[in-house]
C-alpha positions in Angstrom: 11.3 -19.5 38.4 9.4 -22.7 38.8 7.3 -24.4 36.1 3.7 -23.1 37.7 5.4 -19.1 37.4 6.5 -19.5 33.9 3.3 -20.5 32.9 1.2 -18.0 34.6 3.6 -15.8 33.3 3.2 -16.6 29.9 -0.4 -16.4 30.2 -0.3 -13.1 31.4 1.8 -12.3 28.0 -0.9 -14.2 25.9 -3.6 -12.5 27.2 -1.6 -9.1 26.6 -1.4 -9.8 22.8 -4.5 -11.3 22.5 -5.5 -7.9 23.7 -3.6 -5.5 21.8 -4.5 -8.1 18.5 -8.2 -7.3 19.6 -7.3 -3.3 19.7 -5.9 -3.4 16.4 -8.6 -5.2 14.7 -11.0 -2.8 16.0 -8.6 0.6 14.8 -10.3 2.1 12.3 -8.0 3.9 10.5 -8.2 7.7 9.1 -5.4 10.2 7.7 -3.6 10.9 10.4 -4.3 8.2 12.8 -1.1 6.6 13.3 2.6 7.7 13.9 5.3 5.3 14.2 8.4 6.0 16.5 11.9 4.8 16.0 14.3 4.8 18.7 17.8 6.1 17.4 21.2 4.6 18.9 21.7 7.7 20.3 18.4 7.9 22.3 16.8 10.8 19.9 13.2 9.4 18.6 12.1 9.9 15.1 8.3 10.5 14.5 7.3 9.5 11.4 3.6 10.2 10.4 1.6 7.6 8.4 -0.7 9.2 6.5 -2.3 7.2 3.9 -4.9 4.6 4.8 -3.6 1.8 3.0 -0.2 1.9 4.4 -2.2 2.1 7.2 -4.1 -0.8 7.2 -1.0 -2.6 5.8 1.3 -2.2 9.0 -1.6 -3.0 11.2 -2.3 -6.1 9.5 1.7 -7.1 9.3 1.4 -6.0 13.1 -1.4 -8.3 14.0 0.6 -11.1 12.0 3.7 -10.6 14.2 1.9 -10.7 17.2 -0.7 -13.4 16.2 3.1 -15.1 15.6 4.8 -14.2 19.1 0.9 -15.8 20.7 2.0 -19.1 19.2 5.3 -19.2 20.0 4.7 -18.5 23.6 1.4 -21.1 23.8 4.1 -23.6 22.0 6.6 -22.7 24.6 4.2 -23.5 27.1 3.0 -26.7 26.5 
């Protein structure tokens, strides 16, 4: 892959988090609103429901860090 690809590549994955940073700073959360899914090593999935608001807003927000932290590292790789 030449220089030109990998950057419009990563640009494409920039403006992907950008997007889904957007999405969840707009969520509004309510009981019920969010589920999180673990994939098990032997390929069952474990739903687990997230009911409380706070914990809640807390993964969104640690969420929105880690992918506010993946949107540097890729501008940084980038340059």
């Amino acid at each position: 892959m030449n220089k030109q690809e990998n950057s419009d590549h990563t640009a494409v994955e920039v403006a992907e988090i950008r997007k889904l940073r957007q999405q969840l700073a707009n969520f509004n959360p309510a009981d019920g609103t969010l589920e999180v899914l673990f994939n098990m090593p032997d390929g069952k999935i474990v739903r687990v429901p997230v009911t409380s608001k706070v914990k809640i807003r807390l993964l969104s927000k640690e969420i929105r860090n880690y992918l506010a932290e993946e949107q540097l590292m890729k501008q940084c790789r980038e340059d």
